[in-house]
N, C-alpha and C positions, 0 to 999 in steps of 0.2 A: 302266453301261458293258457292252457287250455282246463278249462273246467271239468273237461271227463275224464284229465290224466290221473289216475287212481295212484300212481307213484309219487305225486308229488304228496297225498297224504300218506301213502308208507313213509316215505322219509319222514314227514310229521310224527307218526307213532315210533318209530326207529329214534328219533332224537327223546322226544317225551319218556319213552320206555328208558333209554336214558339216565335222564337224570332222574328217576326211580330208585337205579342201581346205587347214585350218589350220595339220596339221602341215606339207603339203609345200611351203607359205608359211615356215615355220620353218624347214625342212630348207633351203632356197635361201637363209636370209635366213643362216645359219650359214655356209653355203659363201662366198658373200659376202663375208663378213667374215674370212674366212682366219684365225681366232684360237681363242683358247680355248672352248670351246663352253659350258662353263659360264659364263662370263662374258655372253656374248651370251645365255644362258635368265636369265640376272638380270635384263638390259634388256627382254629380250622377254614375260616374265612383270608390266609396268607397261602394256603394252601391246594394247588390245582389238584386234579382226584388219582394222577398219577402219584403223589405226594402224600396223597390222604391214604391210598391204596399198599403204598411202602406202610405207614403208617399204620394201620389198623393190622397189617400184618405182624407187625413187630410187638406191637401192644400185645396182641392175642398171643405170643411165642411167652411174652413176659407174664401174663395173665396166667398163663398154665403153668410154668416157672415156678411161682410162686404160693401157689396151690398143690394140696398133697390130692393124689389118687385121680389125677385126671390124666388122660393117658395122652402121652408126647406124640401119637398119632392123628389127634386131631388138627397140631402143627401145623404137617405135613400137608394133611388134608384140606386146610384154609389156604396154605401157601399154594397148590395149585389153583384152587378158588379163584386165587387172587390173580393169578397168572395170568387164567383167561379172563377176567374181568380188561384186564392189562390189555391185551389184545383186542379186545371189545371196544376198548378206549381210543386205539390204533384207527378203527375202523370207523368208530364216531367222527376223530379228528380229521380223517381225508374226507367222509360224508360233507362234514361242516365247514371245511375248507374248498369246497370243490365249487367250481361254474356250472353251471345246469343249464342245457335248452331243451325243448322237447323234440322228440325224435319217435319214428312210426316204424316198428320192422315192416317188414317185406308181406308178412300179413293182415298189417292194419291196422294193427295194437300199438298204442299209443307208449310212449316210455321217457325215460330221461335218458341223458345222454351226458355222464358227468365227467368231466375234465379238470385233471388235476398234476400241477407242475410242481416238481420236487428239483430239487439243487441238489447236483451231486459234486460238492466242491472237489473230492477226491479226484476225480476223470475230469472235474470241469465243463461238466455238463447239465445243462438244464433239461429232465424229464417230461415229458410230456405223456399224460397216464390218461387212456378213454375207458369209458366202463360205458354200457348198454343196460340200462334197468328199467324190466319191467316189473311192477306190482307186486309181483312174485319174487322177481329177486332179492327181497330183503324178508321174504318169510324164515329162512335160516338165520338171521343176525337178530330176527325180534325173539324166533325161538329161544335162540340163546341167551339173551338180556333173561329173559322170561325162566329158564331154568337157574342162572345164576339170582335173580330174586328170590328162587324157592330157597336155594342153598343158603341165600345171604340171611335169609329169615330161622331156616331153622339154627344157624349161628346164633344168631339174636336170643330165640329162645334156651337156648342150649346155656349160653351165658348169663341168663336171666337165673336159669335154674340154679346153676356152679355159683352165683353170686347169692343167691337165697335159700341154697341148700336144696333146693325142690325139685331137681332134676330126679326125674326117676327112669332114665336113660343109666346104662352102664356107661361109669366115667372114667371105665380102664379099657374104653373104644369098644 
């Protein structure tokens, strides 16, 4: 393992960046639930974040449900939120699944070189999946961690408001 491979700390910030997205999945899924917070980190700690992700979705459909003058667009608008976090998550799990050696393209630059095998019981076949990453290539997957934070935060506040009245956001979208 080489010291100047700059990808081996992308993948570091790519993972960290992460479980970022996790808490603040946590952090709504508590507000949500208007209860005891420990109680809700019991349930949420049986819970992987594909589960948490179902989860705070559902909550928030019920949260506006049950609330006059919020408008059923914001839904919508969590539920694709969610969607790509979902995909995010895809992308984490083959990351954190994967075998790593270092590898050098053709012009010198150092990279990973990560291999990852999938079971395709339907065919009967076991995949074999290489990916080439250099440093840069995970600048697209941190950007997106990084704009679903912004989304998942102004959620957060948005909720904070709709729960204390103080939203001064139009709550008919």
């Amino acid at each position: 393992m080489s010291k100047q491979n700059a990808s081996f700390h992308q993948l570091g910030v790519f993972v960290y960046s992460f479980q970022l997205v996790e808490r603040e999945i946590e952090d709504i899924i508590v507000l949500l639930m208007n209860t005891d917070t420990e109680m809700v980190a019991i349930l949420m700690s049986e819970l992987d974040l594909s589960e948490k992700l179902k989860t705070v979705d559902v909550l928030l459909a019920r949260f506006i449900d049950v609330r006059r003058g919020i408008s059923e667009g914001y839904k919508a608008e969590f539920h694709k939120l969610v969607s790509r976090i979902l995909k995010l998550c895809e992308r984490r799990n083959d990351l954190v699944h994967s075998k790593y050696d270092t590898w050098q393209n053709i012009d010198g630059k150092l990279g990973l070189l990560r291999q990852n095998s999938k079971l395709r019981a339907s065919k009967g076949l076991r995949e074999e999946l290489e990916e080439e990453l250099l440093p840069e290539a995970f600048n697209g997957d941190v950007q997106s961690i990084s704009d679903c934070l912004q989304e998942l935060e102004k959620y957060r506040q948005r909720i904070l408001g709709w729960l204390y009245d103080t939203d001064d956001t139009d709550q008919r979208g």
